[in-house]
C-alpha positions as CSV (number, residue, x, y, z in Angstrom):
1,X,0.0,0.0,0.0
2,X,1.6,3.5,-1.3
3,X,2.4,5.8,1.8
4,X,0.6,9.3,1.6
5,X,3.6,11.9,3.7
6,X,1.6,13.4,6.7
7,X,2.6,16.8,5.2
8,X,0.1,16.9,2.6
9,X,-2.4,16.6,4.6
10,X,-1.4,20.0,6.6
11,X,-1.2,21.9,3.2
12,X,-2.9,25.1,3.9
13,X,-3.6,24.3,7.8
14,X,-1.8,27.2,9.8
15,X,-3.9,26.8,12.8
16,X,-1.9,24.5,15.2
17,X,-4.3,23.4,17.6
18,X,-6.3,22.7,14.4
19,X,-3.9,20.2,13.1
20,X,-3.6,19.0,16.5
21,X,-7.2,18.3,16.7
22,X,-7.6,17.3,13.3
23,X,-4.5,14.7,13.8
24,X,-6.1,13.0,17.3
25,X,-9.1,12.4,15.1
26,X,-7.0,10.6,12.4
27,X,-5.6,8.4,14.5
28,X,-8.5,7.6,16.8
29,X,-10.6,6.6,13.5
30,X,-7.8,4.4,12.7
31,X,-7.5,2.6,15.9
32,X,-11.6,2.1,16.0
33,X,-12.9,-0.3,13.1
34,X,-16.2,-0.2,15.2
35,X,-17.8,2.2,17.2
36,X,-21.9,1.4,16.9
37,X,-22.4,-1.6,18.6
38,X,-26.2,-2.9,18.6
39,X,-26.7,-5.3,21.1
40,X,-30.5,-6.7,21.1
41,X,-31.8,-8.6,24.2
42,X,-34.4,-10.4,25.5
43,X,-32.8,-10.8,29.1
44,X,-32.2,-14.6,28.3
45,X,-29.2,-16.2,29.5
46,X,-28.1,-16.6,25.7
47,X,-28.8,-12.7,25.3
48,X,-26.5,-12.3,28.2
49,X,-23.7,-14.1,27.1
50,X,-23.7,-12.7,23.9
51,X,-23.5,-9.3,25.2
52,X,-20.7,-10.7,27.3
53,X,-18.8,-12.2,24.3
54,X,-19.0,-8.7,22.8
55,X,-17.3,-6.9,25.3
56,X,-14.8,-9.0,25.9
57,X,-14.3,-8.8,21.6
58,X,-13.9,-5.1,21.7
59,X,-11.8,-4.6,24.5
60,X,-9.2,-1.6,24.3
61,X,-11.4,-0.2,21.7
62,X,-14.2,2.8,21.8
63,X,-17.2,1.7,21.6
64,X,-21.1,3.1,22.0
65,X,-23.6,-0.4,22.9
66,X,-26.8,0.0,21.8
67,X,-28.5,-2.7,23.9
68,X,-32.3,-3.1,22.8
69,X,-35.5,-4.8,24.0
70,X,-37.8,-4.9,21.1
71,X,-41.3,-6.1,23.1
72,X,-44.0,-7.3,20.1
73,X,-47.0,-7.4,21.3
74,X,-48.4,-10.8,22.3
75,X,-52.4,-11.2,20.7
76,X,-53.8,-10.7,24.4
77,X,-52.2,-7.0,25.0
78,X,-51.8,-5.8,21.3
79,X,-55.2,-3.8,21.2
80,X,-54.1,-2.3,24.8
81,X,-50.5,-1.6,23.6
82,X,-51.5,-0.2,19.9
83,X,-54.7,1.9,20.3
84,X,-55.1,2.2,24.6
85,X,-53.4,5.5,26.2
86,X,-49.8,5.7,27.2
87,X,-51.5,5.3,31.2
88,X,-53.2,2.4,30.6
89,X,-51.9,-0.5,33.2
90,X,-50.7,-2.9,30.2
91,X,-48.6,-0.7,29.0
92,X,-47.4,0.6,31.8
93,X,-46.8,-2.7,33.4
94,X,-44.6,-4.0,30.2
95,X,-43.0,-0.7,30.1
96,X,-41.4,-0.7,33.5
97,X,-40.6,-4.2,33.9
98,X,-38.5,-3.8,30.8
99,X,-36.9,-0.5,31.5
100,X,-36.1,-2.0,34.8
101,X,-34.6,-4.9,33.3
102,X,-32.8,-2.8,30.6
103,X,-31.2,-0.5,33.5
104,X,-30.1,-3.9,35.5
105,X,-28.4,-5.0,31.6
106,X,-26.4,-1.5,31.7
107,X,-24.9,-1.9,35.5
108,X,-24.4,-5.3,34.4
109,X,-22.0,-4.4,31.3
110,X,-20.5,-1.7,33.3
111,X,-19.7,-3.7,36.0
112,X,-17.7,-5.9,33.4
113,X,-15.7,-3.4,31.5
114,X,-14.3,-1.4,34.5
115,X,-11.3,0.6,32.6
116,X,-12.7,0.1,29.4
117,X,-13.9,3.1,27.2
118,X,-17.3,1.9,27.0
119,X,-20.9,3.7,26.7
120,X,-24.0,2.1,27.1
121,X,-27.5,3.3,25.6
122,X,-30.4,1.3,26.7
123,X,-32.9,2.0,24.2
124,X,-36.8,-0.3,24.7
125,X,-39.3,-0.5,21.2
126,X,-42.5,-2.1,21.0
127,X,-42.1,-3.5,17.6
128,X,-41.3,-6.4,15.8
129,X,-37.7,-7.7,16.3
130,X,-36.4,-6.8,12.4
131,X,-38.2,-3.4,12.3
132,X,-36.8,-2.7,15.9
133,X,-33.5,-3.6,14.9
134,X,-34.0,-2.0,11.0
135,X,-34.7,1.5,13.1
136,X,-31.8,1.2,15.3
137,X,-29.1,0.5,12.5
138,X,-30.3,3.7,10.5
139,X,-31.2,6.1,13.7
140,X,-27.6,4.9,15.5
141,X,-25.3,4.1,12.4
142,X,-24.9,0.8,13.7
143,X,-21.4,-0.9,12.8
144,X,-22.1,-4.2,14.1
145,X,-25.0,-6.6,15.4
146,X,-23.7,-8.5,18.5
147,X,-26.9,-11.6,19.5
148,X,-26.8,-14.7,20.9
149,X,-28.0,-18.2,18.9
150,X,-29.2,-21.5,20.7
151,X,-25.9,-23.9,19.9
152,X,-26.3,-26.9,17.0
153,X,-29.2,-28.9,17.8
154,X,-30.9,-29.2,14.6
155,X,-33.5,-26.9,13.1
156,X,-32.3,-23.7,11.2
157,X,-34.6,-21.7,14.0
158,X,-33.2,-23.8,17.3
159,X,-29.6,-23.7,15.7
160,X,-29.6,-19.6,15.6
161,X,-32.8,-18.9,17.2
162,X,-35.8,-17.3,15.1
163,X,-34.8,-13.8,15.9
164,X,-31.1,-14.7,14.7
165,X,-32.1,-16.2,11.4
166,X,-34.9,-13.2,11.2
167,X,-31.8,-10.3,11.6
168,X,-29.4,-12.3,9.4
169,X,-32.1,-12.5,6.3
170,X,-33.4,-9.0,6.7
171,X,-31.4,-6.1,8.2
172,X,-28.7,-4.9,6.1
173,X,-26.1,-4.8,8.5
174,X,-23.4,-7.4,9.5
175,X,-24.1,-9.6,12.2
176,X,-22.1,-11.7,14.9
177,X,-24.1,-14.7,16.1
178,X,-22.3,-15.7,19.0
179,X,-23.8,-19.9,20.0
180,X,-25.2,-20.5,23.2
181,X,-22.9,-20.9,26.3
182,X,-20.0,-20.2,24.1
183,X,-17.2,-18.5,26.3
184,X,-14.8,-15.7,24.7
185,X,-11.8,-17.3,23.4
186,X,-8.5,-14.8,22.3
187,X,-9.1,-15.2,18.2
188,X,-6.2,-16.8,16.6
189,X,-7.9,-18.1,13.2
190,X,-10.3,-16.5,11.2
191,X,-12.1,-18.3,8.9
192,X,-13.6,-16.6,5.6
193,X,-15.5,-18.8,3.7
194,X,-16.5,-18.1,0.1
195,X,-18.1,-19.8,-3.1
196,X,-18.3,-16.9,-5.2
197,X,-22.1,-16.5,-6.1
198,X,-21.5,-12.6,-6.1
199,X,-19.4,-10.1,-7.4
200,X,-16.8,-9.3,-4.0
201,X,-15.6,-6.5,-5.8
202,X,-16.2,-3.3,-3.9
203,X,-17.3,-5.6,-0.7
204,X,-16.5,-4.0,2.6
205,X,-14.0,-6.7,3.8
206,X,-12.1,-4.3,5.8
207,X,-13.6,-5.3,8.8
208,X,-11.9,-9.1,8.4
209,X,-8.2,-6.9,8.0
210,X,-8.9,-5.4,11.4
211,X,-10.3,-8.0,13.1
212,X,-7.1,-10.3,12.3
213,X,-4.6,-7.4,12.6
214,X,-6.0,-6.6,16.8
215,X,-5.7,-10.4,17.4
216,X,-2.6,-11.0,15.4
217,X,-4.5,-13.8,14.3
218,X,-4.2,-16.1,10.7
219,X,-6.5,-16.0,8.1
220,X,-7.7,-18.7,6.4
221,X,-9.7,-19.2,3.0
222,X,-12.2,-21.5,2.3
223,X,-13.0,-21.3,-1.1
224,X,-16.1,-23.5,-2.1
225,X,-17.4,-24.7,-5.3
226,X,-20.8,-26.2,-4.9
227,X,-22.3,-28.7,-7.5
228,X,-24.9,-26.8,-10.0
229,X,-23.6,-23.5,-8.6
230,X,-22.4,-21.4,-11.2
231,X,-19.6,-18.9,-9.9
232,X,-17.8,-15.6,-10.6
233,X,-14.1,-15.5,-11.3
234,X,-12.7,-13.4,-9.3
235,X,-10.3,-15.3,-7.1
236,X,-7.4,-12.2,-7.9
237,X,-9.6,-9.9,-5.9
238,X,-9.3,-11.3,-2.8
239,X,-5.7,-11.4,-2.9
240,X,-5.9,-7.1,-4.1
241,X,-8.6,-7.1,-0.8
242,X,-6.1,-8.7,1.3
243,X,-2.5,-8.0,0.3
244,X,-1.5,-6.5,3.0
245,X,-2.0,-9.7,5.3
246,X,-0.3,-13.3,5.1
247,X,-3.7,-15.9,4.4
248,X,-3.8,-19.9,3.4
249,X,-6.4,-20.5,0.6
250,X,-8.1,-23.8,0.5
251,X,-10.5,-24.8,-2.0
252,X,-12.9,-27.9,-1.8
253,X,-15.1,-28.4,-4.9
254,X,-18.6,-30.2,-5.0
255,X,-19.3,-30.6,-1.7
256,X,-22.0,-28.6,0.4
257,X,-21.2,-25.4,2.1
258,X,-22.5,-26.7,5.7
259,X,-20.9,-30.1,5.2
260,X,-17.1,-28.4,3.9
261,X,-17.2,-25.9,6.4
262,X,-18.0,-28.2,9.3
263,X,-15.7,-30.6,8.4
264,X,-12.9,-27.3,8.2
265,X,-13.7,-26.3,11.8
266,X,-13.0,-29.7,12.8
267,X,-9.7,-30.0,11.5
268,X,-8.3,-26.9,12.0
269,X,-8.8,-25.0,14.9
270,X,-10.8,-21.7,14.5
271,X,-12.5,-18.5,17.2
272,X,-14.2,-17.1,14.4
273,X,-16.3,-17.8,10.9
274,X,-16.9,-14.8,8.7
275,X,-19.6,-15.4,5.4
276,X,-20.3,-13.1,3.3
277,X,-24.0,-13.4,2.4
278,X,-25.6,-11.3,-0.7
279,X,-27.9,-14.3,-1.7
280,X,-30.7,-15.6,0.1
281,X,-30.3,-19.1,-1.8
282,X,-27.1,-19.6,-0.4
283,X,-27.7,-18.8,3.1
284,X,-30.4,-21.2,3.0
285,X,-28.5,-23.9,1.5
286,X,-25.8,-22.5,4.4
287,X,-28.3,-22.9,7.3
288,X,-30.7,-25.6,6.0
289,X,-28.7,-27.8,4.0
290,X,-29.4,-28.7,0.2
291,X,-31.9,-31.3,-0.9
292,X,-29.8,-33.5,-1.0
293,X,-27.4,-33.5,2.0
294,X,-30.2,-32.5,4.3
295,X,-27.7,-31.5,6.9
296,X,-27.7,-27.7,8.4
297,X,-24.5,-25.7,9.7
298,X,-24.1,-27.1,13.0
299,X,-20.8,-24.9,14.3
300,X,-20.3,-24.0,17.4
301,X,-17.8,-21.0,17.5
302,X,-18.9,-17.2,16.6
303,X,-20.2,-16.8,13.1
304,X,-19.8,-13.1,11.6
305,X,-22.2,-12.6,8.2
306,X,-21.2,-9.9,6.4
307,X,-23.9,-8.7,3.6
């Protein structure tokens, strides 16, 4: 990567504490890759370890949680909730117990991140999970989606959880599923998996960069070539997107996605699988499992899907 001298930046800058200013700022948006955090919760005990998880992920960093209730409302209070007055006792009852419980969630994350230059904004909706999340993204320029999913048990649903699968398909964000119970483990592999449905050029991969460069972690490639799949060529740009970082490509050819990258995780040791998703066709062959194989993504380590 060319280097640009420091000094052209300054052309024409004669106020000192300007450049001062100005060069804090450069260097604090170079040492942040995240800032937004959204952390949605439903006060579970996967919720809570995912929100866990992420702060022990962005430690030393600057970060701003968002951590969200979204409370839809159930069949027997929706006429209460929806058309009754702000005073009624429904609504006031639901209110309060959550903002309660959302107030408990923030001592709870500060009491965990002592030293850490963390912010928390509690923020309660009574909407539908997506639209919830959908609003947050946009209102809070969310960088990241931290939730929890329910472990590999079977079902697409029970393996990431209905709201999970719900975020992944619909919010245009990326997401970090992190499977229940799992513990925070210091990330020395990275696994990016790709089959080349979609044009990568222009893709925001960046993130992948940082994420290997804070751990000094390895990257590795999983390049797959499903059966009846057809595929862009465009292997070169991921060596352009990633020049500046030492990977290992591996490619495995007519084998499902779920069933390669299952088998990967088993040989080689890995904290954290990145996908990047554009097609919904894929991510259900991903999560599902073709028609023929009938076997889901079953992985339990942290699974970042980048859109």
């Amino acid at each position: 990567m060319q280097q640009t001298n420091i000094y052209t930046f300054c052309e024409g800058v004669y106020d000192v504490n300007h450049f001062i200013n100005y060069s804090v700022n450069l260097l604090l948006k170079k040492s942040n890759f995240m800032k937004n955090i959204l952390l949605p919760t439903d006060f579970s005990e996967n919720s809570i370890n995912a929100i866990q998880f992420a702060m022990h992920f962005f430690e030393g960093e600057t970060c701003i949680f968002h951590i969200l209730n979204s409370q839809k409302p159930s069949s027997y209070i929706t006429a209460d909730v929806l058309y009754g007055a702000p005073g009624t006792s429904v609504y006031e009852g639901v209110l309060n117990d959550n903002k309660k419980e959302l107030e408990k969630m923030v001592q709870f994350c500060e009491s965990i991140s002592i030293g850490e230059n963390f912010t928390f904004h509690p923020k309660l909706d009574f909407d539908s999970i997506v639209d919830a999340v959908n609003q947050a993204v946009a209102q809070n320029k969310i960088d990241l989606i931290v939730m929890g999913t329910n472990g590999a048990t079977g079902a697409a649903e029970v393996i990431f959880g209905s709201n999970a699968l719900q975020i992944i398909r619909n919010v245009d964000c990326p997401v970090l599923a992190v499977p229940q119970n799992y513990s925070f483990i210091k990330i020395e592999t990275v696994l990016l998996s790709l089959n080349y449905q979609y044009d990568l050029a222009g893709k925001s991969l960046n993130v992948i960069s940082e994420i290997v460069k804070k751990y000094s972690a390895s990257l590795k490639i999983l390049e797959i070539e499903e059966e009846n799949v057809k595929l862009k060529d465009q292997r070169n740009h991921i060596e352009e997107i990633f020049k500046e970082i030492d990977f290992e490509r591996f490619s495995i050819k007519n084998i499902p996605a779920s069933i390669a990258i299952n088998a990967f995780e088993q040989l080689i040791p890995v904290q954290l699988h990145v996908m990047v998703v554009e097609s919904k066709s894929f991510l259900d062959r991903f999560i599902f499992g073709s028609d023929t194989s009938k076997i889901s993504y079953g992985s339990r380590i942290p699974l970042l899907v980048l859109h």
